[in-house]
N, C-alpha and C positions, 0 to 999 in steps of 0.2 A: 578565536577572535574576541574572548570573555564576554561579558553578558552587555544585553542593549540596554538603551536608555532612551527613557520618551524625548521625543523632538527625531531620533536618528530614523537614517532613512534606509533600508537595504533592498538591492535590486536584486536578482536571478534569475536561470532562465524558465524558459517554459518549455515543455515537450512539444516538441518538434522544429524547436528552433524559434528562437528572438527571447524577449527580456520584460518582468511586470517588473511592479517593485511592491514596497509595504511599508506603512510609517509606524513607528511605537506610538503610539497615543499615551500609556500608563504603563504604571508598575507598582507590584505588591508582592510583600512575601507571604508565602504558601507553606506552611511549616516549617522545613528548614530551608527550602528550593525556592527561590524568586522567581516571579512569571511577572511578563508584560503582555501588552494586550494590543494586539497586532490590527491596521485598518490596510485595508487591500486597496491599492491603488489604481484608479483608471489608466491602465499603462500597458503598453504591448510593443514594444519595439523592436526593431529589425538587430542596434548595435544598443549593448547598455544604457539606460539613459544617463543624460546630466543631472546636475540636480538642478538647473534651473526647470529643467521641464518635469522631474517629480512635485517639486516644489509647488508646482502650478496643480499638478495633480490635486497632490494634499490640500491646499485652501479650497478646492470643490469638490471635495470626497464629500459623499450620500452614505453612511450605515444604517443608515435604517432599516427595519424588518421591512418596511413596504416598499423600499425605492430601491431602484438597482439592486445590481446581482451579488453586490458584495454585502456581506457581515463579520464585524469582528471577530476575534479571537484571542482567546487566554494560553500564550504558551509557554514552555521553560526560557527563562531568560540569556541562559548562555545561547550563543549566535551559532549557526549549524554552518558548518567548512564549506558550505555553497552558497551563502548569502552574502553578500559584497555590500558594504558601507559604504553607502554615496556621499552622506553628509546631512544636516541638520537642517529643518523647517519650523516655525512655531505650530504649535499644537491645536488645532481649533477644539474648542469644546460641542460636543457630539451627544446626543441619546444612540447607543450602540446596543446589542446584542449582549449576551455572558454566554457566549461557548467555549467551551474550552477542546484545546485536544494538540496539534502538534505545529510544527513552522511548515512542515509539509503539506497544510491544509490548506495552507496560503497562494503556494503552487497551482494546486489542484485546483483553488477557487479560480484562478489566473487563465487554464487551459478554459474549466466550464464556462467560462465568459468569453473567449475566445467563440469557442464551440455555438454559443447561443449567438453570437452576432453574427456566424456565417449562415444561420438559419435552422442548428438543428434543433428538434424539437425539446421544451424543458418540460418533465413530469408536473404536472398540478395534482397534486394531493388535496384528496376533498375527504370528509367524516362519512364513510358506507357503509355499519356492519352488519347491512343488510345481507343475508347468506344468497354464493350463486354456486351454480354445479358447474364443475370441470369436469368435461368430459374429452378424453382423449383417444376412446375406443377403446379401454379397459374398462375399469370398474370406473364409475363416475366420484367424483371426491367433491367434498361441499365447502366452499371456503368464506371470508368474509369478503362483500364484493372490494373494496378498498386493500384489498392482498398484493404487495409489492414484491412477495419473495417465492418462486415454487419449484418443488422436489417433483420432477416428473415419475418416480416411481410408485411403485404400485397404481401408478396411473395410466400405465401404457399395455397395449393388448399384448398377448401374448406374439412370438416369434413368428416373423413372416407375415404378420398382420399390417394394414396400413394403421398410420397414427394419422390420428383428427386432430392436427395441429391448432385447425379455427374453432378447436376448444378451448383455445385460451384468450378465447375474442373477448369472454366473461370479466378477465381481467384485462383492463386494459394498462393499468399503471405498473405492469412488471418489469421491475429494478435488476431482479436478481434470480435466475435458473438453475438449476442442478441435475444434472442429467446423470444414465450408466449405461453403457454398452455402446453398439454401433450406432452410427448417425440416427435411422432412420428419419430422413427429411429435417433434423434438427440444424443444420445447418445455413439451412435454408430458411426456416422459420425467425432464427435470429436476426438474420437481414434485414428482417422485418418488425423484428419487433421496436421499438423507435424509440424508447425510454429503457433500452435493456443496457445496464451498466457493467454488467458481475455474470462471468459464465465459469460451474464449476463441471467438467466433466470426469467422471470416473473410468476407468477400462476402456478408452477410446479405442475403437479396431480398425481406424480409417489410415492410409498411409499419409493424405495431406489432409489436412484442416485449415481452410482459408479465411481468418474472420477481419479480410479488410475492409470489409463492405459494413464491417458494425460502427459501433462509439460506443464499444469497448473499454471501463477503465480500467479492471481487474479480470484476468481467465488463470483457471486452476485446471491443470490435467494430473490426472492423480491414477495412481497404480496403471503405469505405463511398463508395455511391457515388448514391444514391438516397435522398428525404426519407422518414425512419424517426420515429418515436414510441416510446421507452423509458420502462419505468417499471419501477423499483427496488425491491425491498425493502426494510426498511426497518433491515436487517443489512451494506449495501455500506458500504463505507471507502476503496474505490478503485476509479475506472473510466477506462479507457482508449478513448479513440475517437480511429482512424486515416481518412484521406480526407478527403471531403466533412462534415467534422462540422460547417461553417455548416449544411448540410440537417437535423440532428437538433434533435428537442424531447425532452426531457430531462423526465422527473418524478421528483423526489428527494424523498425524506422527510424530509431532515435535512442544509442545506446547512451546517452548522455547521464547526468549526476540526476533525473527525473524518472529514471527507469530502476524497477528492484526486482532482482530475480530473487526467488528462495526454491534451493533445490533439497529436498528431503527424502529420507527412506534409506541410504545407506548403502543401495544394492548394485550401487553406477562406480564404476571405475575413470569414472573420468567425465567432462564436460561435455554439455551439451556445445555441436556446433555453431560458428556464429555468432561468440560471443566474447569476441577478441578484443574489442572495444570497452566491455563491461566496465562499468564504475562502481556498482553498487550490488554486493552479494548478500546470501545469507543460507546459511547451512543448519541443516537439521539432522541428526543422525548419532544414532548412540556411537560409534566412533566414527573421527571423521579423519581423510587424509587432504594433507592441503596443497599437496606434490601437484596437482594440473594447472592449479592456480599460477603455477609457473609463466604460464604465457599470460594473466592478464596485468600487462603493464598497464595499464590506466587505472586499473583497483584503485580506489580511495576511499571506500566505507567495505568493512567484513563485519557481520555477524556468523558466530558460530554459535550452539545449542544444542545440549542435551548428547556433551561426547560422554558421558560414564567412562569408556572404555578407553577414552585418552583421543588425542588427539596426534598422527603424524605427522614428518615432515616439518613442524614449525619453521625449520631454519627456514624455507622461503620465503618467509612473510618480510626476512633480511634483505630478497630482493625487491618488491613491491615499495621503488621510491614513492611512490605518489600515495601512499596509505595515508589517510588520513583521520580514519575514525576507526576504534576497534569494539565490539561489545561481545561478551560470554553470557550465558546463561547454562549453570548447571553443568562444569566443565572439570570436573573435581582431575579428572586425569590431565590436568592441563601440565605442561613445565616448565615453569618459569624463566625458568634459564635459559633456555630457548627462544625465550620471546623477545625480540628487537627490541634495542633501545631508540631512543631520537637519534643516536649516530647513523643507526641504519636507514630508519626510514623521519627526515627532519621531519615532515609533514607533521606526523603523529604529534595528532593535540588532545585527542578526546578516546578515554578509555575506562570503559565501563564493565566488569566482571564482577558475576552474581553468582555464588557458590564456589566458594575459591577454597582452598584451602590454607587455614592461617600463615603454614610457612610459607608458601607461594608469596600469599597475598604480602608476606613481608618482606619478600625480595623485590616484590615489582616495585612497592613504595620507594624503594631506595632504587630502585633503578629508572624509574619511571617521576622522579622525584619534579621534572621540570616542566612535564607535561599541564597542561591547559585546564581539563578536566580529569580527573580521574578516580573512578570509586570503584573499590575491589573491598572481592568478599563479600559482600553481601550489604556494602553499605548504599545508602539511597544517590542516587545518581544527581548530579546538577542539571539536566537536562539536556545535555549539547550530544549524548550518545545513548538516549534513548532506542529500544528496540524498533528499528525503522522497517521492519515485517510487519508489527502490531500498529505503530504508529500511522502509516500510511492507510493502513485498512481504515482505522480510527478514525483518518482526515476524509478519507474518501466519504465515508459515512456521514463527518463533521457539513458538508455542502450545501448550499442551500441548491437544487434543483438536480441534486442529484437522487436524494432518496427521500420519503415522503417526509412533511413534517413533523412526525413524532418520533422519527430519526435522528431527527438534523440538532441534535445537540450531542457531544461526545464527550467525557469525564476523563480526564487524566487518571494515569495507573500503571501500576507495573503489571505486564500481566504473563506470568509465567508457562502460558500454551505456548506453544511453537506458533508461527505464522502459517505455514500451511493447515496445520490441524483446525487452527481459528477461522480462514479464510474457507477450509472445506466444507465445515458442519453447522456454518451459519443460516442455510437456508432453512427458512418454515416450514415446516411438515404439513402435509394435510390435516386437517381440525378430525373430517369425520370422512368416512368410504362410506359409499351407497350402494345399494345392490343393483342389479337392475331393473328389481318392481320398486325402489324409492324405499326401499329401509335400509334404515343405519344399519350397518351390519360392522363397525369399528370407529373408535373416536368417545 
């Protein structure tokens, strides 16, 4: 769609079905990538809006830090393949925010204002670093009482023991948990917690895991190793599954261009169920094969990452009409030749490869010659096919009410982790372990 321009106006949808929109306010270039600065508009609609009623929008947008739920944002100026141009409104001038981080944020700010007007609760972040004790029936752990992120390990009693779940009464603003092993009552706990945005679990041993009852943005299940049953809220916009995820069936509420799965680890011969509908993938694994992707005719955004050992199959990506975005990271076994031109798949406007290998990368220039965006080899991207694994985490973050405010600003960057590994290990560890007579005994 090439790059916006202040005054334009782009609508899209929202997860779970209807339409925000967002106006350009500005623009400036940023090294060699131009970013403009995005105002989220009061807008939810059932069918796309007009522009007369964005328009109406924009002359009564609020960005301010203190009013309404929305604040701007700084993103790459090329237009992401889900954003649809309504048309043009004059630009009021605004005191705004400086966040920066992706066009995905814009979304997400979209659903969390949705979310807060049907009543659910929005985290307040206040300044606490007064210390409190987590006690969950293990060793007690001491944290800062304003802690929005926690690793339940080494916090949990030993095997067969009850967990003191109303140990985490201590913190009340938790954003973001990390768990290993079987439930014990963790599932139940989440239900509960009313500000929990981000669930990462490890070696789940449960056959069903049900977390409709959360507001849920982000869940990571990782080193999966046994056939599981998931079912989503209907709040997720990114899920991660590490291991055996051919064994997972998968219920989503909304497999739309708002939803990103990244499947990583290498060890799956095939997809997860359930996700026939899929738009938007992303693969991790020192080789990948791309032979199951066969069935997702909706695909219109792949990331692939970290094949070393080459990549299968390409030729299918020759079926996947509706592809529209492509990004590589670290794919040195890639083949160029293999790789669809715009005959195959018209869509394809935005193509992004980081670690290429020069002759590659000179075959695709010439094949790829008419394409919209495209930076191979290792050159810096124009922004329209940013890593949308990292990006999305980045937006989620970027929110206002979703994670505290010394969060809620997020910096543009390439960032060369994988998504699942970023999205795994980001939770806070405990500061200090206490014994059970009250001394530090770690930290």
């Amino acid at each position: 769609m090439g790059q916006a321009r202040p005054g334009e106006i782009y609508c899209f949808r929202i997860l779970g079905g209807g339409y925000g929109a967002a106006q350009v306010i500005a623009a400036k270039p940023d090294g060699g990538d131009p970013i403009v600065q995005l105002l989220p508009l009061d807008v939810d609609s059932v069918l796309p809006p007009g522009l007369s009623e964005v328009a109406a929008a924009a002359g009564s947008a609020i960005a301010d830090e203190d009013d309404g739920p929305w604040h701007c944002l700084w993103v790459p100026a090329f237009v992401p393949w889900w954003a649809q141009r309504i048309g043009e409104a004059p630009v009021r001038p605004r005191a705004s925010s400086q966040g920066y981080g992706y066009w995905e944020g814009i979304a997400i700010e979209a659903l969390l204002a949705r979310m807060k007007r049907a009543g659910h609760q929005v985290p307040a972040w206040s300044y606490d670093p007064a210390p409190v004790v987590v006690d969950l029936g293990g060793r007690p752990g001491e944290m800062r009482g304003d802690s929005s992120r926690l690793n339940t390990r080494d916090l949990l009693p030993g095997a067969g023991m009850p967990v003191n779940w109303q140990g985490l009464s201590v913190l009340p603003g938790i954003t973001d948990l990390a768990h290993e092993g079987s439930d014990r009552g963790l599932l139940e706990t989440v239900r509960h917690l009313p500000f929990l945005r981000y669930l990462t679990w490890r070696s789940p041993q449960e056959d069903l895991i049900d977390l409709r009852d959360t507001q849920l943005l982000g869940v990571n299940l990782l080193e999966m190793d046994r056939p599981l049953t998931v079912l989503l809220p209907a709040t997720t916009f990114a899920l991660v599954l590490d291991g055996r995820y051919d064994l997972i069936t998968l219920n989503v509420p909304d497999l739309s261009e708002r939803f990103s799965l990244t499947l990583s680890g290498g060890t799956s011969g095939g997809l997860p169920k359930g996700v026939d509908a899929l738009r938007r993938l992303h693969v991790h694994s020192r080789q990948i094969d791309l032979a199951p992707l066969v069935a997702l005719h909706e695909l219109a955004d792949l990331t692939c990452r970290g094949a070393l050992a080459g990549i299968e199959h390409m030729h299918v990506l020759r079926g996947l009409k509706n592809l529209r975005n492509f990004t590589g990271y670290d794919i040195y076994g890639f083949n160029a030749e293999g790789f669809p031109g715009l005959a195959d798949c018209p869509h394809l406007s935005a193509i992004a490869i980081h670690g290429l290998r020069a002759s590659d990368a000179k075959i695709l220039r010439r094949r790829l010659a008419d394409a919209r965006d495209a930076a191979l080899g290792g050159e810096s991207s124009c922004g329209g096919s940013s890593d949308d694994g990292v990006a999305t985490r980045r937006s989620l973050q970027s929110c206002r009410g979703l994670t505290p405010e010394r969060h809620s600003r997020c910096v543009p960057a390439s960032d060369s982790c994988a998504a699942a590994r970023l999205l795994a290990n980001e939770s806070i560890s405990v500061t200090k372990v206490m014994a059970p007579d009250g001394r530090i005994i770690a930290g």
